[in-house]
C-alpha positions, 0 to 999 in steps of 0.5 A: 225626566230620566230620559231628558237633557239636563235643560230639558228637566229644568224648563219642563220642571219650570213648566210644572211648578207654574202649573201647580202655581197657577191652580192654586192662585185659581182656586177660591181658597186664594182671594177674599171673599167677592174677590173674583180673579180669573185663570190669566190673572192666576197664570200672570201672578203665577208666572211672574211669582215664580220667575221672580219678576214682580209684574202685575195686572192685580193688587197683590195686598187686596186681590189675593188673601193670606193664603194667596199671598203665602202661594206667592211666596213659596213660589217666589222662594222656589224661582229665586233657588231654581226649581231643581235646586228646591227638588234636590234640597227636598231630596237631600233633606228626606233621602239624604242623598241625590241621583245622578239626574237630579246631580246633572240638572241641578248643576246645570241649573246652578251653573256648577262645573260638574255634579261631583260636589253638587249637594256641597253647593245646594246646601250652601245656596240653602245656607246663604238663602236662609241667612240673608232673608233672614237677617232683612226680615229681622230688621224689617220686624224691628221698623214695621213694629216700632216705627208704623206700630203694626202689630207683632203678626203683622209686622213679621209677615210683612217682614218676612215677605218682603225679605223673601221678594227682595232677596230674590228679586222678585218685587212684590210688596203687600202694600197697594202703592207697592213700597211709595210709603217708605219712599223717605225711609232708609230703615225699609229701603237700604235693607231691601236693597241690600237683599237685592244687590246680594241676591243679583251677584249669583250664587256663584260669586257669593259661594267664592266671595265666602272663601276668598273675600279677603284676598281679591287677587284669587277671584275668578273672571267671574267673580271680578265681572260681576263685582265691578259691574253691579258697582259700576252700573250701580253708580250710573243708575243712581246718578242719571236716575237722580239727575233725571228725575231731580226736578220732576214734581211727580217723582223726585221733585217733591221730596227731601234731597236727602229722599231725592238721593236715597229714592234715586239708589232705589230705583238704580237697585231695582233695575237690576232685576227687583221691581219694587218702587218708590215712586211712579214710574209712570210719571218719569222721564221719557230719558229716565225710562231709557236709561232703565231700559238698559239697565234692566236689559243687562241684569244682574249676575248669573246662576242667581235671583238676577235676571236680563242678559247678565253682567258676564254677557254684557262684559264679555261683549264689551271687552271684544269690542275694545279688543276689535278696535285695538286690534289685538287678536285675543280677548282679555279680561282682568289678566285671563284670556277670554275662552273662543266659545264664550264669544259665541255664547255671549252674542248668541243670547244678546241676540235671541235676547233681542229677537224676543223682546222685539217681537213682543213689542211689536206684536203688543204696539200692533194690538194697543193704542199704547207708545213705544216707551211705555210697551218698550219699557214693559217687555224688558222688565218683563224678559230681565224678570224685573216687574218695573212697570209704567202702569200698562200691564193691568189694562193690555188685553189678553193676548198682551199678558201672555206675552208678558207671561212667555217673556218671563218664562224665557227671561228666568230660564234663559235664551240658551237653556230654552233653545237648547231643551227645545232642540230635538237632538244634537246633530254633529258634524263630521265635516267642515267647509272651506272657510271664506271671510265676508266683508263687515261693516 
């Protein structure tokens, strides 16, 4: 990797990881006895695992046994840090020190400024990894222990399980209904979406949250975009969610209003990227799915377990539009001026973002009998790194799953990362053109 571009290491080391991933899920060592899984069933696992997505076309709980699951995990853990933060954290911890490489890649990969102070960061990212999983997996202990009776081997691999998928936004569970049992129960549900909310900030922002919580004035753009839209989006969520699905009897219908308004919060959670669920969501409401839709498609926050476009992006495109239709000349958010470059950026991966989930769902409604809302509603969970599902991924044909599998593989690393490590070479200009204005709209 020394002669590759920081983007090129990170997406060949993905490329990697996902090859050991899947070679172990293939081997007979990872599912039960009469268990037979096959190499899609391995990649897609694999794929999904360590692009913390959550998607599946097997049972987790029963086609995959203790040792399959605990590949699951280790891959899930390595998705949410970032394969090149995992290696420099290897790095620092039998070296004791890291390369310039492994300083450049890991910053790129932690959207860190600069590699000066690289290790101070991954080692915050551990810290921060550790202490919030760990403290889920302890309240999870305590509810699986006392309140199910399970015992105490048990409850504490489930608790650790859960904790590990929910902090990265993964979305796995080890149950077959996936978490439909504890649909009513705020001790399993509150704290895993917890882990969701913190792990979808990003690193980022938790990293400044822990200096400067207390004096809001000094937050960054960054920190204050992502903050007010996981409120905001989460506020919305909850309320079209509940609203929607109220009277639905497959869903919300049949439960308590106390469970109605707590399953409602889920949901709203796990759009923003983490893929566990409550109740079917193959049985809401065409609405419903759509407001999904776009919740997944925006994601959470960057340089973190989140997927989609981000919040930054999503904000950032907002805010020039209001400026556009206010006609000022300059874009401002929160008291700062927004960067020229960041304009491009922004448009540019909500329009590569666009371009892979239409071609996906194109090509899977052109190869199935399947709906455009449910294909739809795969193809976004799939690209934001969600794992939300109608119910269609076990049944799409081959073809259809590998899809899905590059979906997450692109949604993880991201558009611009992608495009830039595929890119041969930069190729500056030494020259500009005369400039001339077409017309627009």
């Amino acid at each position: 990797m020394r002669h590759l571009a920081p983007a090129q290491a990170i997406v060949l080391a993905f490329g990697l990881a996902l090859v050991i991933g899947t070679g172990l899920l293939w081997l007979p060592l990872s599912s039960p006895p009469g268990v037979d899984t096959t190499f899609v069933d391995a990649l897609f696992t694999a794929t999904s695992a360590l692009c913390v997505t959550g998607l599946a076309v097997v049972d987790t709980a029963t086609a995959w046994n203790g040792f399959g699951q605990a590949v699951i995990l280790v891959l899930m853990q390595v998705g949410g840090l970032g394969v090149m933060t995992f290696a420099a954290l290897i790095g620092i911890a039998l070296a004791r020190k890291l390369g310039v490489r492994a300083r450049m890649t890991a910053s790129a990969e932690t959207k860190h400024a600069g590699p000066a102070s690289i290790r101070r960061i991954v080692g915050g990212i551990f810290v921060t990894s550790v202490t919030v999983e760990g403290s889920v997996a302890l309240l999870l202990f305590v509810r699986f222990l006392t309140g199910y009776r399970e015992n105490v081997v048990t409850a504490a691999w489930h608790a650790v399980f859960h904790a590990v998928s929910s902090f990265n936004n993964a979305g796995f569970a080890l149950f077959s209904d996936n978490l439909s049992g504890f649909v009513s129960d705020p001790w399993i549900c509150l704290p895993i979406c917890a882990a969701i909310i913190i792990g979808g900030l990003g690193f980022p922002v938790l990293r400044e949250l822990r200096r400067e919580l207390s004096v809001p004035r000094r937050w960054s753009m960054n920190t204050r975009i992502v903050i007010a839209g996981t409120l905001a989006l989460l506020v919305v969520g909850t309320v079209a969610i509940t609203t929607m699905e109220w009277s639905n009897p497959a869903t919300l219908g049949s439960l308590s209003p106390a469970s109605r308004v707590l399953a409602g919060f889920f949901h709203a959670v796990q759009t923003r990227t983490a893929g566990f669920n409550s109740v079917d969501i193959g049985q809401m409401h065409d609405e419903t799915w759509l407001v999904m839709d776009v919740l997944m498609f925006i994601g959470g926050g960057p340089a973190g377990t989140a997927g989609g476009i981000k919040l930054t992006t999503f904000a950032v495109l907002l805010f020039i539009l209001v400026t556009e239709l206010r006609g000022g000349s300059a874009v401002n958010i929160f008291g700062k001026r927004l960067a020229r470059s960041v304009h491009r950026e922004a448009i540019s991966v909500v329009l590569l973002a666009l371009a892979a989930v239409i071609s996906a769902t194109l090509a899977i409604l052109a190869m199935t009998e399947y709906g455009l809302d449910r294909v739809l509603f795969e193809t976004i969970s799939a690209f934001g790194t969600v794992g939300l599902s109608t119910g269609i991924t076990p049944d799409l044909p081959t073809a259809g799953k590998l899809i899905l599998v590059a979906l997450m593989f692109i949604g993880r690393l991201g558009p611009m990362t992608l495009g830039t490590a595929l890119a041969l070479r930069d190729r500056p200009i030494a020259y500009e053109l005369p400039k001339e204005r077409p017309a627009i709209g």
